[in-house]
LOBA-779427 format. One record per residue (C-alpha): residue in one letter; x, y, z. Coordinates in steps of 0.02 Angstrom, whole numbers, plus 32768, in hexadecimal, padded with zeros to 4 digits. Example, Ala and Ser with C-alpha at 12.3 -4.5 7.8 and 13.67 -1.06 7.14 Angstrom:
A82677F1F8186
S82AC7FCB8165
# end
This chain:
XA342B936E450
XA2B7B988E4A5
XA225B92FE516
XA18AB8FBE4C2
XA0F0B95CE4F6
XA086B90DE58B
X9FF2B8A0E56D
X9F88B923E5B2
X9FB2B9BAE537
X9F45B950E4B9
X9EA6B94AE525
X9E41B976E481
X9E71B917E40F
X9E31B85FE457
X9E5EB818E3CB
X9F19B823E3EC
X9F08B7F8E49D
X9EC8B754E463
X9F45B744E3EB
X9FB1B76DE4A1
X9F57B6F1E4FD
X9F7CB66FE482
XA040B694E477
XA06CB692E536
XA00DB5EEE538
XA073B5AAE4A8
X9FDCB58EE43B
X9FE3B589E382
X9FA2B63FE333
X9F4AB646E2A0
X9ED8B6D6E27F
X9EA5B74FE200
X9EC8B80FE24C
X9E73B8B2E23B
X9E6EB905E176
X9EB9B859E138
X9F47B7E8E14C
X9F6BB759E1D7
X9FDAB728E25D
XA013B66DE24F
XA078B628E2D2
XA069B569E2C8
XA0E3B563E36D
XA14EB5D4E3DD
XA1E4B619E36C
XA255B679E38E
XA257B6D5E2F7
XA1C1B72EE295
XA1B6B725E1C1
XA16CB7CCE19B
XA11CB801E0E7
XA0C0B8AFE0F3
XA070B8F8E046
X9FD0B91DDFE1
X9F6AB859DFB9
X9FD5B81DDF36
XA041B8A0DF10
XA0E1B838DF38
XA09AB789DF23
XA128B71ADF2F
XA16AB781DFCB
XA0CDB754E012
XA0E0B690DFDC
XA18FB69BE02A
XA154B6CFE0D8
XA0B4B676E0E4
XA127B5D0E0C4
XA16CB5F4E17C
XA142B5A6E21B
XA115B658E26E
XA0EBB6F5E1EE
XA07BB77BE1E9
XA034B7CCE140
X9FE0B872E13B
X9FCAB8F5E0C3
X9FFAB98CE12A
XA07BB9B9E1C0
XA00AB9EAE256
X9FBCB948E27B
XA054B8E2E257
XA0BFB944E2E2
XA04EB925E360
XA04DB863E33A
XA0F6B857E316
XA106B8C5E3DF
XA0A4B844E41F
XA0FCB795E3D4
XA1AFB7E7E3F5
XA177B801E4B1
XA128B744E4D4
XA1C9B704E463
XA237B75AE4C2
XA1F6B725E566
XA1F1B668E525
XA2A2B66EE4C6
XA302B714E510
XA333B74EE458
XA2B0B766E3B9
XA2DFB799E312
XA26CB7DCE284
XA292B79DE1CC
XA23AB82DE15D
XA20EB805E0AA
XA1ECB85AE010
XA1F2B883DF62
XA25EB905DF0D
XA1F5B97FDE87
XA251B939DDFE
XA2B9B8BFDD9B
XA34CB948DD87
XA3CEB8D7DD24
XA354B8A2DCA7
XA350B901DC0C
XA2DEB8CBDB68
XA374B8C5DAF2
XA3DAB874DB6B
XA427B7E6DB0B
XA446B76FDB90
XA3EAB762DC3C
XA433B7B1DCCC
XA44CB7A8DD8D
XA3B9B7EEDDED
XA3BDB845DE82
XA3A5B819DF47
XA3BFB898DFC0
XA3FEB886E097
XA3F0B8F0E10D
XA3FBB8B2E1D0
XA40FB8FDE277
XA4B3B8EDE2BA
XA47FB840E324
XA449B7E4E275
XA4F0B800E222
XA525B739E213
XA483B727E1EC
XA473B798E151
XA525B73DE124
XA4D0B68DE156
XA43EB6B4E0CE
XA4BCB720E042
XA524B683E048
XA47DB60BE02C
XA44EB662DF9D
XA4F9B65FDF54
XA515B5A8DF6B
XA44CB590DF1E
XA436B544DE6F
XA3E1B5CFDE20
XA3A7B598DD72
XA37BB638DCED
XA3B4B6C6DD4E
XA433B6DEDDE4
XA41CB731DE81
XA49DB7CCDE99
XA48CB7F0DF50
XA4BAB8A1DF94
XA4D5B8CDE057
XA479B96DE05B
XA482B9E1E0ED
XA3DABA4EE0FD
XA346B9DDE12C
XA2FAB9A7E071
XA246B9E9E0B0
XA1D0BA4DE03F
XA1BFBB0BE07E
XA0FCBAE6E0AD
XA12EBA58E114
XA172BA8DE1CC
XA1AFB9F9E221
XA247BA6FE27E
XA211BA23E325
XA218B96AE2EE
XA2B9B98AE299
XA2F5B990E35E
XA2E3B8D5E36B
XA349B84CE312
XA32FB867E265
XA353B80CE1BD
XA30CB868E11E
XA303B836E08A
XA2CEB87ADFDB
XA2E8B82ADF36
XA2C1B850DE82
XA213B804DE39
XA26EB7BADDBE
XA1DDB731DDAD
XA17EB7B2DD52
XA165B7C5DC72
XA1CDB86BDC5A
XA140B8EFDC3F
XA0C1B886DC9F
XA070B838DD34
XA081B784DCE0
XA0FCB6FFDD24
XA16BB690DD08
XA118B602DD6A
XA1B0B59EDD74
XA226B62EDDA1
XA1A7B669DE17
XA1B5B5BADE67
XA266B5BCDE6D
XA27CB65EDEBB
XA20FB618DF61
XA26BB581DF7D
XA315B5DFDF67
XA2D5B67EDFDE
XA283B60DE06B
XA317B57EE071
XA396B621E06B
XA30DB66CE104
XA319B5DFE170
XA3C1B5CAE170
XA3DBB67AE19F
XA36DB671E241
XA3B7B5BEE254
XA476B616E26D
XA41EB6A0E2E9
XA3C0B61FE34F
XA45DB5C3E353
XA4DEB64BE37A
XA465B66DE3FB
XA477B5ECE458
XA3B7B5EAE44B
XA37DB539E405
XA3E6B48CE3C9
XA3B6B46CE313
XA3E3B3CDE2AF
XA3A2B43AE213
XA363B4E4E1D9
XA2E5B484E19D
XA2B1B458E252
XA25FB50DE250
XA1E1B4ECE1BE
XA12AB4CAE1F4
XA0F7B44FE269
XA029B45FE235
X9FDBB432E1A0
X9F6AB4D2E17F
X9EAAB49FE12B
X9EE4B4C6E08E
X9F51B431E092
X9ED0B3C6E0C6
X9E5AB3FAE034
X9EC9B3DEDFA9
X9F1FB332DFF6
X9E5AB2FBE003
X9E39B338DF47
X9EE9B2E1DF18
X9EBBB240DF5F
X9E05B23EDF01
X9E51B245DE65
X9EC4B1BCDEA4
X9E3FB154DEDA
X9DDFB165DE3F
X9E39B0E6DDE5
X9EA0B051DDFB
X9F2DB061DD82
X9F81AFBDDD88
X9EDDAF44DD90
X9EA1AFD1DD04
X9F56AF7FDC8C
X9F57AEC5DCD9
X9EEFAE46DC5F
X9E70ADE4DC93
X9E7EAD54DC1F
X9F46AD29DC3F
X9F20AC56DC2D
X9EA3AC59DBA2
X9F2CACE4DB43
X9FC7AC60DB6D
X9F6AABDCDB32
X9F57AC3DDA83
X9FFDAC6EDA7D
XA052ABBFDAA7
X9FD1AB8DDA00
X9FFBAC13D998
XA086AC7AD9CA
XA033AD29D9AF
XA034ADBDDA04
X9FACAD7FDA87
X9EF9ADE8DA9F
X9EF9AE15DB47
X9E3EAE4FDB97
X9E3DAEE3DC1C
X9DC4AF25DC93
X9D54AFA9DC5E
X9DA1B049DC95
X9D3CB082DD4A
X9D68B14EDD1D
X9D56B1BEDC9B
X9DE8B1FDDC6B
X9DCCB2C3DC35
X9D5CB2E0DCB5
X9DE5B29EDD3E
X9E6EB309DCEC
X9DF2B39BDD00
X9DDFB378DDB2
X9E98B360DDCE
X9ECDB411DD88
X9E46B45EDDD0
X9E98B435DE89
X9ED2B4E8DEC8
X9F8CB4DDDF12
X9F88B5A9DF29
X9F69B590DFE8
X9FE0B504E021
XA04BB58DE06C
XA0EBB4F1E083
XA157B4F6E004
XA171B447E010
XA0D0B3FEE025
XA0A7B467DF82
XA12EB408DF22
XA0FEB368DF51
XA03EB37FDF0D
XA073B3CADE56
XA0EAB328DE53
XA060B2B6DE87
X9FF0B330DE0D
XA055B30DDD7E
XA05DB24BDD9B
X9FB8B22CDDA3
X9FA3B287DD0A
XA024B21BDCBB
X9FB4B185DCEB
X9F21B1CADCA0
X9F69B1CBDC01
X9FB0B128DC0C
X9EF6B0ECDC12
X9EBDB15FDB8B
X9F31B0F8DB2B
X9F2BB04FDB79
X9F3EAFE2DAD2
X9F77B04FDA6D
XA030B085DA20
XA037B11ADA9B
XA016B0AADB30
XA0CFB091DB36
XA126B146DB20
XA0AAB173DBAF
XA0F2B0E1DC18
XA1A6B10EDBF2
XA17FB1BDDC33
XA129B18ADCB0
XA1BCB103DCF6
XA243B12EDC96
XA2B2B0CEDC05
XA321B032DC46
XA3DFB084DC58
XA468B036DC0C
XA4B1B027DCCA
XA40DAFCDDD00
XA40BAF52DC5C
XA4C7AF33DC86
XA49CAEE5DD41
XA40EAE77DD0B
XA471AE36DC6F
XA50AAE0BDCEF
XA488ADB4DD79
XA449AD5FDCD7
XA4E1AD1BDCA4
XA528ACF6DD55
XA47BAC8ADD59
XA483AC42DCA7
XA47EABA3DCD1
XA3EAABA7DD45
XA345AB68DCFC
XA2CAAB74DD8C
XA246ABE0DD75
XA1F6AC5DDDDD
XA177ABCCDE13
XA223AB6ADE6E
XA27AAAC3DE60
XA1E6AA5BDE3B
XA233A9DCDECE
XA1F9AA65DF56
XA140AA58DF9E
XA0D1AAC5DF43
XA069AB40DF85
X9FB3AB74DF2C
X9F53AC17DF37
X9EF6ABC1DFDB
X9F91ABBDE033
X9FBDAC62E00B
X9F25ACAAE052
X9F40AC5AE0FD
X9FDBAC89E10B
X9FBEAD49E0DF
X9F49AD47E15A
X9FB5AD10E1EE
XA03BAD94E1C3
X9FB2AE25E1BE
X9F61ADF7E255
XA013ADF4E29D
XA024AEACE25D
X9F81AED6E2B1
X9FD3AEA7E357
XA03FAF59E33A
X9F95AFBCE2D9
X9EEDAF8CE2F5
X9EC2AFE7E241
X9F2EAF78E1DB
X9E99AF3BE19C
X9EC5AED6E0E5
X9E37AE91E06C
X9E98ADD9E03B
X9E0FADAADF89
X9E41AD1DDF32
X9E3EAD60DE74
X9E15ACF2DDD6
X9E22AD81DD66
X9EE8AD93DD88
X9F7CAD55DD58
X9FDAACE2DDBF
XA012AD29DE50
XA015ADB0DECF
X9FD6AE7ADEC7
X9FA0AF04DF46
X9F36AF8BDF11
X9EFEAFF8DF97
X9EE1AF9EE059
X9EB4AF09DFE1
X9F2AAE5FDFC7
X9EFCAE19DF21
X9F32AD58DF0C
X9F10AD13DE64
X9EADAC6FDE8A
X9F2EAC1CDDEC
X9FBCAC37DE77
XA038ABB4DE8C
XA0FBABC5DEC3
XA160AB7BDF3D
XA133AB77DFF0
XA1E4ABBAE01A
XA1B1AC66DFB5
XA104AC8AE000
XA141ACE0E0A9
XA1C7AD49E058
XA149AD88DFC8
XA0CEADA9E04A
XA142AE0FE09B
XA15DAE5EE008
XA0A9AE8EDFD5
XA073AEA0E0A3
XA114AECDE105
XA12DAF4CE081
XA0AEAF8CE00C
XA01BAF79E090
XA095AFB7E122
XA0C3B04EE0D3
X9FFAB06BE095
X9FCBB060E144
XA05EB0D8E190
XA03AB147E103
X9F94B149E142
X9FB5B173E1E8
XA01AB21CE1A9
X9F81B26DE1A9
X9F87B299E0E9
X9F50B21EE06C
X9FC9B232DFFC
XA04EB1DBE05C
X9FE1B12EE046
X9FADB151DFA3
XA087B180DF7D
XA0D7B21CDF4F
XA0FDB21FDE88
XA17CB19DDE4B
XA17CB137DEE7
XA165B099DEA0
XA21EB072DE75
XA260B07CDF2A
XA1CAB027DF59
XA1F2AF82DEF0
XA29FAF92DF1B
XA256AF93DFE9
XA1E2AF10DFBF
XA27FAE93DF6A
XA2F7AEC4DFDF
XA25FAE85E077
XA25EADD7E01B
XA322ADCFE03E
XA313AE04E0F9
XA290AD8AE109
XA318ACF0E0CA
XA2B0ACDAE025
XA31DAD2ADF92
XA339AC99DF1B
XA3A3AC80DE75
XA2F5AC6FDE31
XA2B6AD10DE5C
XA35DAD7BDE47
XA340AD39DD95
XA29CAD71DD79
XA2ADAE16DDAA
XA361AE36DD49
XA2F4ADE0DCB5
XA27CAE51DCCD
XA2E1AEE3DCB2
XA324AEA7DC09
XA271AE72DBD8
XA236AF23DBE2
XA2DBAF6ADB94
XA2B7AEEFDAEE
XA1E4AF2FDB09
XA226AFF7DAFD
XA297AFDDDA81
XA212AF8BDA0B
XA210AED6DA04
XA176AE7AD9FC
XA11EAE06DA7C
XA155AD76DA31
XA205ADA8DA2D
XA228ADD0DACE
XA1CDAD2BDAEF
XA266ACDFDAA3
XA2EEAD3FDAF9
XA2BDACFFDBAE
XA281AC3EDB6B
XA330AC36DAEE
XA3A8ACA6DB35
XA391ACADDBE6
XA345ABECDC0C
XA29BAC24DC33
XA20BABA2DC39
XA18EABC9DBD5
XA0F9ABF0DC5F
XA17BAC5EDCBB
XA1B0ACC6DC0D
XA0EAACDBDBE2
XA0CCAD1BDC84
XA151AD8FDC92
XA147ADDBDBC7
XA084ADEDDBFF
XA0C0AE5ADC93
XA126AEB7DC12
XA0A8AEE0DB7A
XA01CAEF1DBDE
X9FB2AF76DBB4
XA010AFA0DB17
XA0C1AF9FDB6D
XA0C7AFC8DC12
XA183B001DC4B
XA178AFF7DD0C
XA1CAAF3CDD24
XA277AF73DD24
XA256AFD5DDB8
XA271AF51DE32
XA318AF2BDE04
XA33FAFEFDDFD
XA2EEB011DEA2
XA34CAF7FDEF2
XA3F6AFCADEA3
XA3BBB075DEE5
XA395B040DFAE
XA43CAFB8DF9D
XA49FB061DF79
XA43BB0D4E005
XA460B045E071
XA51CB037E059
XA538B0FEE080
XA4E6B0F1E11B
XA42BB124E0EF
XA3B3B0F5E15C
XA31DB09BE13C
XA2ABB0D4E1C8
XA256B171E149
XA21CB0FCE0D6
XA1AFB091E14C
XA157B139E166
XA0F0B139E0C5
XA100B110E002
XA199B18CDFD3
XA220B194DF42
XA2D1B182DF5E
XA2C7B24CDF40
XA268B273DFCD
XA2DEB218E03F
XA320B2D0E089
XA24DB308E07B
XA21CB281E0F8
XA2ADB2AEE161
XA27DB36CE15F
XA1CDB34BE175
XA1F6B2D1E203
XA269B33BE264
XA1DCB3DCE236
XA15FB35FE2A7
XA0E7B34AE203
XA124B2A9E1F3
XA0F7B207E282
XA15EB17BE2A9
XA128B0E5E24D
XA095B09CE28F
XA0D8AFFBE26E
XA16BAFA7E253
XA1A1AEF9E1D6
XA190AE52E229
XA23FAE3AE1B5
XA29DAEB8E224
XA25CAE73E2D0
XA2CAADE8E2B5
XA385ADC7E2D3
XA3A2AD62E23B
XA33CADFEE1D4
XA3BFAE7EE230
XA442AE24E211
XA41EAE2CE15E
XA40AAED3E152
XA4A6AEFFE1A7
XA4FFAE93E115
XA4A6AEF1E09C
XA4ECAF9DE0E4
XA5A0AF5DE0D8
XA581AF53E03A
XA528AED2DFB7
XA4EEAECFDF0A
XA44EAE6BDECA
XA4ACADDFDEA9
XA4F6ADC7DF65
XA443ADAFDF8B
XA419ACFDDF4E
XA404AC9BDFF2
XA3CDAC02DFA2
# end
């Protein structure tokens, strides 16, 4: 490999000697060059992702390399070598070996035929310099082992440099050099249109495939210690980010969906329905957004300039939820209400309905109520208060800014809800004293916890939760009542009773008949079953109770092979995005949690969990 040219042989161009200055500094880069394209190096790297053609001629080779850490974009050669001069000297200097990963599109989907009767294998083409040969095996072999969906990836080891003739990067091909070319097979046969789910295939495949390539060269190097190749994704949010995370979290803040479904006349409506027995007429709140004109600002949000594959993913997830929920209030009371709601939380499995029918019946005999033995001391919604308000100003002793609104509530149903930094206490509260400290660390060591780390993330959506992260949520926020000592038969029951409430609400029956499932079949007092079936048909049928129970089942599993726990303190995630926090941690995106659960300062709440690791299912819980 030859020497990169000295600072001073670019004495007129000052815009590259700041881009100079910057890099022997080890400043972040970001700047737009000379006749178009930019330079983006979030940190030093010793590798450079580098796209070079016409403004969206390839566009998806241009996606792939502006999802890097450190790439450069332009539309012709000239400029590019002297940049990509410049970054191999400081990156040299910093990490004694650089490598450049070249990408680009082929002219044309050769395999592809009209009359071709089935779909076939499109092309990808490697050439490297003699250094980057376990590299170009590293990346072959990750886009073998990828799960291509529609078409399959035929890669072919090429040995002339896959450059276009009007493109003379013969000086650059002297350093460490992966190229790559591969067939646009996003695009219509015929045409410039695309197949926007092929096309977003193709970048996740190309860029995991990419990183794990200049993972095995930094590696064989001897030049860095990763855990992960993801540990070389970005480690900056660009503005872009920030603007649609802001837009995200208006629509999100627009409404409150669950106070939007939850009745504000639950006594007068059980008092009707203990004199009559009919389906009872629940009253909701007026509806605080209008729902067109929020689904017009929601697919309006632009997600072309994200640039992180990942971070993109996570929006159109959280895109499509909140869509979901929109539609769920277009329909609140009415038949559709509850198709949206099994979309939008899915249908109770027969595995699920299996484990709350066997806590059932290992309970049968059990007629306490959610409420407790009516021996214990009872505590009202008074009580509750003070007591939520010790444990949160304990939390502010980690964060000042965990800063909860307690209101005592008259137009709720009995019991306990967070929406937002808010604790809502219905002022009709009354349970056992014994529950109030493990339900408050339900509600405040985990829903407010994790709404406060999220918040400290620096994007919005980690408070507000990525899509679908309300089942491992409840299944956090259950599993914190058992490390706080407080998981009783009582409770076990409700939620397993829960779970076959909403299985007999999707599959049809009526209010009244589910009514007399939990009072006949399962023991149920009559308060407790009211309370619960309300839960259920709220709305018009809402399917999101038998979460708890299959978030609980979910974290008891990720507990017992070893998973840890810490990720999910971090913000309001999914079980799914388990290995997303971990990437995003380890890419420095991420922050430690800002604060940690009372429940896991103690030894007794340890202890528990390590019990729970060893293995346990919901049943092994009951501690009194």
């Amino acid at each position: 490999m030859r020497s990169a040219p000295a600072a001073d042989a670019y004495a007129d161009d000052e815009w590259l000697n700041d881009i100079i200055s910057c890099l022997d500094e080890g400043k972040s880069v970001r700047r737009d060059l000379p006749g178009g394209g930019r330079l983006h190096i979030d940190r030093p790297l010793p590798f450079l992702c580098v796209h070079i053609a016409e403004d969206d001629a390839e566009p998806v080779a241009r996606d792939i390399a502006q999802a890097n850490a450190a790439y450069l974009i332009a539309p012709h050669a000239p400029v590019a070598i002297k940049v990509i001069d410049a970054v191999a000297k400081a990156m040299r200097g910093r990490f004694g070996s650089f490598a450049v990963f070249d990408l680009g599109e082929l002219t044309q989907d050769r395999f592809l035929t009209e009359d071709s009767p089935f779909l076939p294998p499109f092309e990808i083409a490697i050439w490297s310099s003699d250094d980057m040969v376990e590299a170009a095996e590293c990346f072959s072999s990750a886009i073998s082992d990828s799960e291509a969906r529609f078409r399959t990836p035929k890669v072919e080891r090429v040995t002339t440099p896959p450059y276009r003739e009007d493109i003379e990067l013969a000086r650059v091909m002297r350093l460490s050099t992966l190229a790559i070319r591969f067939a646009p097979v996003y695009r219509q046969a015929g045409t410039d249109n695309a197949y926007p789910e092929l096309r977003e295939q193709l970048v996740a495949m190309i860029f995991d495939a990419g990183l794990k390539a200049m993972a095995s060269f930094i590696e064989s190097g001897g030049i860095l210690t990763l855990k992960t190749h993801r540990a070389l994704g970005r480690r900056a949010f660009v503005d872009a980010v920030t603007r649609v995370d802001r837009s995200i979290d208006e629509v999100a803040s627009s409404f409150d969906f669950l106070l939007a479904v939850t009745p504000i006349n639950a006594e007068a409506a059980f008092e009707a329905f203990r004199a009559n027995g009919d389906h009872p007429a629940f009253l909701y709140r007026p509806l605080t957004v209008q729902i067109e004109s929020a689904k017009r600002k929601l697919y309006s949000i632009s997600f072309d300039h994200l640039e992180d594959p990942v971070l993109y993913q996570l929006y159109r997830e959280k895109q499509h939820e909140l869509d979901l929920q929109l539609s769920l209030l277009s329909f609140r009371q009415k038949p559709q209400f509850v198709e949206f709601g099994r979309a939008l939380y899915g249908p109770v499995e027969p595995s699920l309905l299996d484990e709350a029918r066997m806590i059932l019946a290992h309970l049968a005999n059990i007629d306490a109520d959610d409420d407790g033995n009516a021996d214990n001391a009872i505590a009202d919604s008074g009580y509750v208060q003070a007591r939520a308000l010790n444990m949160i100003a304990a939390y502010q002793t980690q964060l000042d800014e965990f800063e909860v609104s307690v209101e005592l509530r008259d137009d709720l149903p009995s019991g306990l809800m967070v929406s937002g930094h808010r604790l809502l206490i219905s002022s009709a509260t009354l349970m056992d004293k014994k529950r109030v400290d493990p339900l408050l660390s339900h509600e405040i060591g985990v829903h407010l916890l994790t709404y406060f780390n999220g918040s400290a993330q620096g994007l919005r959506l980690f408070r507000t939760g990525l899509a679908g992260y309300e089942g491992m949520q409840e299944g956090l926020a259950v599993f914190a009542e058992y490390l706080s000592g407080g998981m009783t038969t009582a409770r076990l029951r409700l939620i397993a009773a829960r779970v076959v409430g909403c299985a007999s609400m999707l599959n049809g029956a009526s209010f009244s008949q589910t009514y007399s499932i939990l009072v006949d079949e399962y023991n149920f007092s009559s308060p407790a079953a009211f309370n619960l079936v309300l839960r259920l048909y709220r709305g018009g049928g809402l399917a999101k109770d038998a979460i708890y129970l299959r978030g609980l089942l979910a974290l008891l599993a990720h507990l017992r092979t070893g998973g840890a726990l810490e990720p999910f303190w971090m913000g309001k995630i999914a079980a799914s995005h388990f290995t997303v926090m971990q990437e995003l941690a380890e890419r420095g995106l991420l922050r430690l949690p800002a604060v940690r659960p009372l429940f896991l300062e103690t030894e007794e709440g340890r202890a528990r969990l390590a019990v729970a690791r060893s293995g346990m299912r919901p049943i092994d819980m009951i501690q009194k």
